[in-house]
C-alpha positions as a Python dict, from the first residue, in 0.01 Angstrom:
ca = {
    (1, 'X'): (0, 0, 0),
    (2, 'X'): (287, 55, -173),
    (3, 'X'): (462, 429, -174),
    (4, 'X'): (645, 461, -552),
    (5, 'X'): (942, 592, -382),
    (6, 'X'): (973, 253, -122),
    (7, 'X'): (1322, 105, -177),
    (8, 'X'): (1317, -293, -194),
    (9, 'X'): (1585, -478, -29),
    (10, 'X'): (1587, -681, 295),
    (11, 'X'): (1507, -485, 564),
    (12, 'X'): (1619, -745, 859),
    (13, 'X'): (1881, -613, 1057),
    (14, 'X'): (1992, -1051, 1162),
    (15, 'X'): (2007, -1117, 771),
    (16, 'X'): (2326, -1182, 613),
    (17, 'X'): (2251, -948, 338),
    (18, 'X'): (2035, -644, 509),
    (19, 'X'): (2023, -328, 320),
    (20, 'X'): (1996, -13, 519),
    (21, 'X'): (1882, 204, 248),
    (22, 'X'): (1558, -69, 245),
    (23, 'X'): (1235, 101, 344),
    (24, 'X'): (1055, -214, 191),
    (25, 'X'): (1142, -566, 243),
    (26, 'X'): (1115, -754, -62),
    (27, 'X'): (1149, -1066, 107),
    (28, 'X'): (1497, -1159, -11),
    (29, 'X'): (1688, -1178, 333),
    (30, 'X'): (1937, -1437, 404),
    (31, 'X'): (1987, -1591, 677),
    (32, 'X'): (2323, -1835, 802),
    (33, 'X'): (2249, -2175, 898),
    (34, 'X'): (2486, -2429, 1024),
    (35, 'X'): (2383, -2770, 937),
    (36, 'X'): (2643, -3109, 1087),
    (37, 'X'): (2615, -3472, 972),
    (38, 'X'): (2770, -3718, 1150),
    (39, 'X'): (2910, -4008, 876),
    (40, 'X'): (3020, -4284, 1146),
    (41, 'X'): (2769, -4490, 1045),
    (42, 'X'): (2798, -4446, 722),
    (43, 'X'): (2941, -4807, 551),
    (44, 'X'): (3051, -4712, 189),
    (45, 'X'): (3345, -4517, 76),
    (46, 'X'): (3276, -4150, 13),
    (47, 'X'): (3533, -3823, -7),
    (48, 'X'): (3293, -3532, 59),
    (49, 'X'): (2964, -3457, 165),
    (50, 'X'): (2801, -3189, 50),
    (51, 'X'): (2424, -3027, 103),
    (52, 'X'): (2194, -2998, -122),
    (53, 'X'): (1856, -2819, -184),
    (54, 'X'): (1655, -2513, -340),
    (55, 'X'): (1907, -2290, -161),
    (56, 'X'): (2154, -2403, -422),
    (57, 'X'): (1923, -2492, -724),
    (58, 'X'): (2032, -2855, -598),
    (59, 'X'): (2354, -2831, -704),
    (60, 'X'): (2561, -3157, -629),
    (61, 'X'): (2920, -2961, -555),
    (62, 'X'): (2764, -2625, -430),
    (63, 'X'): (2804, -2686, -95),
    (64, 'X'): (3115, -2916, 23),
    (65, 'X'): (3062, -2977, 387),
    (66, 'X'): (3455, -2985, 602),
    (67, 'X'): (3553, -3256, 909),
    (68, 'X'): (3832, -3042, 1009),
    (69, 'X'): (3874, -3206, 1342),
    (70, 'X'): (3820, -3575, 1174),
    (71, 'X'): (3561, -3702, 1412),
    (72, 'X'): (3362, -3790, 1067),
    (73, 'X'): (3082, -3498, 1142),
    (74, 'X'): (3076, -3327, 831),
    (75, 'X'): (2935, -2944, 884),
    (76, 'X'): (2874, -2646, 666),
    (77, 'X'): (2729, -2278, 705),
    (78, 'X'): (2490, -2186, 434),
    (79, 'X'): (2289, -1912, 316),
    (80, 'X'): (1932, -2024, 368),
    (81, 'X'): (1587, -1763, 224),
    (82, 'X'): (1333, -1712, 484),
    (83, 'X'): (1060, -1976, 526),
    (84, 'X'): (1007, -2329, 431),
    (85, 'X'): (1346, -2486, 240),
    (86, 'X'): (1397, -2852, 188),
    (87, 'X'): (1783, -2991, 171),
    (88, 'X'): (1989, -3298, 176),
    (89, 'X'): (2307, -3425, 263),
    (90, 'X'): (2486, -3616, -53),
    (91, 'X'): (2775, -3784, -81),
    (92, 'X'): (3031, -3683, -447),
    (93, 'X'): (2791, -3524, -696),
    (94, 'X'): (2482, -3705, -631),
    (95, 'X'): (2710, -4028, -599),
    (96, 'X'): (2484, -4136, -290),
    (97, 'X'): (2210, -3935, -145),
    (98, 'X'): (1964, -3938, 209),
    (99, 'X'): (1668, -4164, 80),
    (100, 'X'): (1354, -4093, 314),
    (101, 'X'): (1051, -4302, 295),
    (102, 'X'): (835, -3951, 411),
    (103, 'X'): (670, -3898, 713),
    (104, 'X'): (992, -3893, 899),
    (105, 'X'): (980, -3596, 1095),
    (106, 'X'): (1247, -3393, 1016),
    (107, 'X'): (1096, -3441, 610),
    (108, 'X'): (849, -3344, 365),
    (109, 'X'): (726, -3486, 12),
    (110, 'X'): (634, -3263, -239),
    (111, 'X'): (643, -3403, -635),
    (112, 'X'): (693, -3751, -510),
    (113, 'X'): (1072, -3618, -362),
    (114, 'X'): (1114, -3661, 38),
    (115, 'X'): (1387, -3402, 160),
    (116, 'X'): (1466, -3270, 462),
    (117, 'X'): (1264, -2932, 550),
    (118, 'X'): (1390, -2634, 734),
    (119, 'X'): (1162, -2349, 864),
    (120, 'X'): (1432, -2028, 875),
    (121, 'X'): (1330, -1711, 1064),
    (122, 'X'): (1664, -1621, 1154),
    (123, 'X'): (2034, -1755, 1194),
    (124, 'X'): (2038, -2064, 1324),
    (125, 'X'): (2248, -2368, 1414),
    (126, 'X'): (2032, -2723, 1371),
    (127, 'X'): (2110, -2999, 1609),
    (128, 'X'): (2391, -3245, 1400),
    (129, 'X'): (2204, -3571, 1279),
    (130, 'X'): (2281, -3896, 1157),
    (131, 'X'): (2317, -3971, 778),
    (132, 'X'): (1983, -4073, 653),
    (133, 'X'): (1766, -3989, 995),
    (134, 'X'): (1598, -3711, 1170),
    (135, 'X'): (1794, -3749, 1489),
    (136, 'X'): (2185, -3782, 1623),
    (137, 'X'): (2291, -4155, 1601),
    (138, 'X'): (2322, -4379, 1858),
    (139, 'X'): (2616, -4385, 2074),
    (140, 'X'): (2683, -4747, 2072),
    (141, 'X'): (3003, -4692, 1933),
    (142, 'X'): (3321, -4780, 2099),
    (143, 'X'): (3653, -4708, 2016),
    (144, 'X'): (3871, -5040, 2059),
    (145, 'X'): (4260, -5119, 1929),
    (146, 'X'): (4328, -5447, 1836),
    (147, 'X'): (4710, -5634, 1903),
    (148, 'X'): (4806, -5922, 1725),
    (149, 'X'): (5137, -6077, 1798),
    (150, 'X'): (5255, -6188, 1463),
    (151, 'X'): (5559, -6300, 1581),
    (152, 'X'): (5576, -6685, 1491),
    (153, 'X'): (5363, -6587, 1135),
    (154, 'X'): (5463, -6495, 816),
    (155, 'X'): (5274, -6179, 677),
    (156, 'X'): (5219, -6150, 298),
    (157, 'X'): (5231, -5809, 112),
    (158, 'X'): (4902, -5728, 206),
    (159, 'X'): (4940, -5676, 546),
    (160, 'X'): (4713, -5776, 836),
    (161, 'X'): (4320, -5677, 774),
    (162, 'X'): (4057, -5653, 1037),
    (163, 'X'): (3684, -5700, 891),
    (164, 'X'): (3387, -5696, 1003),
    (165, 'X'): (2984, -5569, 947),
    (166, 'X'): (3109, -5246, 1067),
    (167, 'X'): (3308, -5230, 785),
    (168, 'X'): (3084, -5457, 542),
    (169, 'X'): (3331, -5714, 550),
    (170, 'X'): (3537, -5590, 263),
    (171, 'X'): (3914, -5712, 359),
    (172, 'X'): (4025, -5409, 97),
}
């Protein structure tokens, strides 16, 4: 039952956007969540990442994620509604996007479109994850430096290049 002089507003003293003069919630509460990407994996050429979803009427530049520290995990703190959202990480204005198959289990389809679902009850912090999977990427990574004497060659204006499959073998 609903009293005619019951003031609507989020009545969740952990939401971003509580309102004390609330005697009703109205199921509008905010909540900060911290999502991370890590991009090492990643092959092809990209400036930003950003995240996506219903939070953000899946807007492509809404939601620039930062590296500050340059270790190539992205991360962002958004404003998430209560309950089920779906998200995903994409790369320039929908220049690339996460493409699940479904069933993974960090996903869900709905409308033939597998995102990434999200069940917020409260601030949170969600464990960083690799681009394109439900869980943090392997850490078969190794930094190595490579030394070439190029003492007895002659180097043209290109430079030196190093390629490889970890960088899809593109001497540019």
């Amino acid at each position: 039952c609903v009293a005619t002089s019951d003031v609507f507003g989020c009545t969740n003293t952990n939401a971003t956007n509580y309102d004390p003069a609330a005697t009703a919630d109205d199921g509008s509460c905010l909540y900060e969540v911290i999502l991370s990407v890590n991009m090492n994996q990643y092959v092809d050429s990209y400036t930003t990442v950003y995240v996506s979803g219903g939070f953000n009427g899946w807007n492509g530049l809404s939601n620039p994620m930062s590296d500050a520290d340059l270790d190539n995990v992205w991360e962002v703190t958004v404003l998430f509604p209560e309950g089920a959202n779906e998200y995903k990480f994409t790369i320039d204005d929908w220049a690339a996007q996460e493409n699940f198959i479904g069933g993974e289990a960090c996903t869900v389809t709905i409308g033939g479109f597998t995102n990434r679902s999200l069940i917020v009850s409260g601030n949170t912090t969600v464990n960083t994850v690799c681009w394109n999977s439900c869980i943090a990427c392997s850490s078969n990574s190794y930094t190595l430096t490579f030394r070439v004497d190029m003492t007895n060659e002659t180097v043209d204006a290109n430079g030196i290049q190093l390629v490889g499959s970890f960088q899809g073998f593109d001497p540019l």
